[in-house]
C-alpha positions in Angstrom: 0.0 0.0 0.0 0.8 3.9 -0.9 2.1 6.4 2.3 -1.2 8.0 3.8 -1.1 11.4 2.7 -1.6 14.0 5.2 -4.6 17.2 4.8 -3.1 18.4 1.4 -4.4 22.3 2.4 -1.4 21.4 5.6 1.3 24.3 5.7 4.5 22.7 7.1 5.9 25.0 9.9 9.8 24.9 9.8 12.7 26.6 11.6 15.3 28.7 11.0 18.3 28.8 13.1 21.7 30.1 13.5 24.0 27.8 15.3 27.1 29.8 17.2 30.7 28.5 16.4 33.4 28.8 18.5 34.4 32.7 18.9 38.1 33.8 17.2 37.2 37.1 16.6 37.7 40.3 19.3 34.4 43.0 20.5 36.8 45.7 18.9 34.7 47.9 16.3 35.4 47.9 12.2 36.0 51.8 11.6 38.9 50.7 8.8 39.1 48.2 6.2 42.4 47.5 8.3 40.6 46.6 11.4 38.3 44.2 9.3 42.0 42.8 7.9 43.1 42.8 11.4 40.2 40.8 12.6 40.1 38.0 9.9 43.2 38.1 7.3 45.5 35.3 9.0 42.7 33.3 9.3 41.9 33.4 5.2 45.0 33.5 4.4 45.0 29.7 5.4 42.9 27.9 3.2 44.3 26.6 0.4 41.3 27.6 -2.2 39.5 30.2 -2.5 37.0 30.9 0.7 34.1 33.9 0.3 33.2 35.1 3.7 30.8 38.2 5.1 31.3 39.6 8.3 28.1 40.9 9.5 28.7 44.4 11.4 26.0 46.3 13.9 25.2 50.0 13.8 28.5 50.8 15.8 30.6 48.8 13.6 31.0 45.5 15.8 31.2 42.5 14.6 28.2 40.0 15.2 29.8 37.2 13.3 31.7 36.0 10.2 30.2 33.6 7.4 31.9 31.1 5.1 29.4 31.6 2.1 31.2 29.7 -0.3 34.3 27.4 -0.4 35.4 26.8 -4.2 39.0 26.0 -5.9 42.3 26.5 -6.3 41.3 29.8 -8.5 37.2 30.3 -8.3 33.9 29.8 -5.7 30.4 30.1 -6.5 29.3 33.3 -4.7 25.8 33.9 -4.1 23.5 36.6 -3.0 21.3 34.7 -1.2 24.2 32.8 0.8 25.5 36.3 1.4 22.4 37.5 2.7 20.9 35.0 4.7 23.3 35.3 7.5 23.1 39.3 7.4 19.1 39.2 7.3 19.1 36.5 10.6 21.5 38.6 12.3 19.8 41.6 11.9 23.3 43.1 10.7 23.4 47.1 9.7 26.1 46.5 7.2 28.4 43.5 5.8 32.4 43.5 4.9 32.5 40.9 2.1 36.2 39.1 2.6 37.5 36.4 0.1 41.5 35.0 -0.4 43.2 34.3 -3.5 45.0 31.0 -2.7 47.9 32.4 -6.1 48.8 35.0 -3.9 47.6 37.7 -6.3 46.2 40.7 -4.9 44.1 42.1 -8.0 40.7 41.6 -8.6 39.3 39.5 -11.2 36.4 41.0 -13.5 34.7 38.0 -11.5 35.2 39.7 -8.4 34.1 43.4 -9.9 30.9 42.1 -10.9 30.3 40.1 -7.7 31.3 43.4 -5.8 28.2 45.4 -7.9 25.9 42.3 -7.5 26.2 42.5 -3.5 26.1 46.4 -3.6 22.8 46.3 -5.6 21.1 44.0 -3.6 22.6 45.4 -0.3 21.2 48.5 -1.6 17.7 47.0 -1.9 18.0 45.4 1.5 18.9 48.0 3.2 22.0 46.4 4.5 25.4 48.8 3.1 28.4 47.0 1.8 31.4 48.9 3.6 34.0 46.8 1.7 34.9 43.9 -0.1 38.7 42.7 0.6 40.5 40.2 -1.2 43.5 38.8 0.9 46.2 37.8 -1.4 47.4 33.9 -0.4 49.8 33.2 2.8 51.3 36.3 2.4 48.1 38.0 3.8 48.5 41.2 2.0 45.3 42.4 1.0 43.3 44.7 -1.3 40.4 46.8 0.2 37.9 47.5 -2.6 37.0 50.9 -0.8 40.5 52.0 -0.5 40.8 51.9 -4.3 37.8 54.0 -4.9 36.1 50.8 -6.7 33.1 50.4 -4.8 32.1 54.6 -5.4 32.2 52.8 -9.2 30.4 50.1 -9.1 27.4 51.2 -7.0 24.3 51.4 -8.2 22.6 54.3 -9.7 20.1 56.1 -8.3 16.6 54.5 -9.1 14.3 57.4 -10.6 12.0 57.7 -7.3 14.9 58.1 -5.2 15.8 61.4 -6.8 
């Protein structure tokens, strides 16, 4: 005989949560991309492919938590909004610092990473959550490249929408 099928009008209730790791991070604020680097850059300059993380910041600048979004390859990872959000959205964060390494050791930004950068400032912008940086730490070396320090994130934001003016 067939499975007895439950009331097919039933709404399944589920459950979200977020489950704490343990802490390695410090209660100091972010005001810099440096104290972002400071917080997190030996750390990602471990891993031996390429890790995309977001560290989710409060209204004062201190850090509720990091999130390993995506873990990819020697040279790539699959980067997604919606990873990137989720953990931003549950922790009620004011603004994100998206941090990935390059496992080459090169500190310059792919186009990959430029149009990643404009996809997460567009949607942050529609969320109401800001993007303060996106910093790529360049292999062992931790070296790193701030995204905001360049002036790159003033040029990829997004334009003003027509009933925002």
């Amino acid at each position: 005989m067939g499975r007895k099928m439950g009331n097919p009008n039933e709404v399944q209730v589920v459950n979200i949560r977020m489950v704490r790791e343990p802490s390695i991070y410090s209660e100091d604020k972010i005001t810099c991309p440096q104290d972002a680097v400071k917080a997190i850059a030996k750390d990602m300059a471990t891993y031996d492919r390429e890790v995309f993380a977001v560290m989710n910041l409060k209204t004062n600048g201190q850090i509720i938590n990091l999130n390993i979004c995506s873990m990819g390859t020697l040279d790539a990872s699959m980067v997604s909004p919606r990873e990137v959000f989720k953990s931003s959205i549950l922790s009620n964060a004011a603004s994100f610092i998206a941090i990935h390494n390059h496992p080459s050791g090169s500190l310059q930004p792919s186009q990959e990473d430029r149009d990643v950068t404009r996809r997460l400032l567009e949607c942050g912008d529609l969320l109401n959550i800001k993007m303060l940086d996106h910093i790529i730490v360049a292999g062992e070396s931790a070296h790193v490249y701030s995204f905001r320090e360049h002036g790159e994130l003033d040029m990829l934001k997004p334009r003003q929408r027509d009933w925002e003016r």
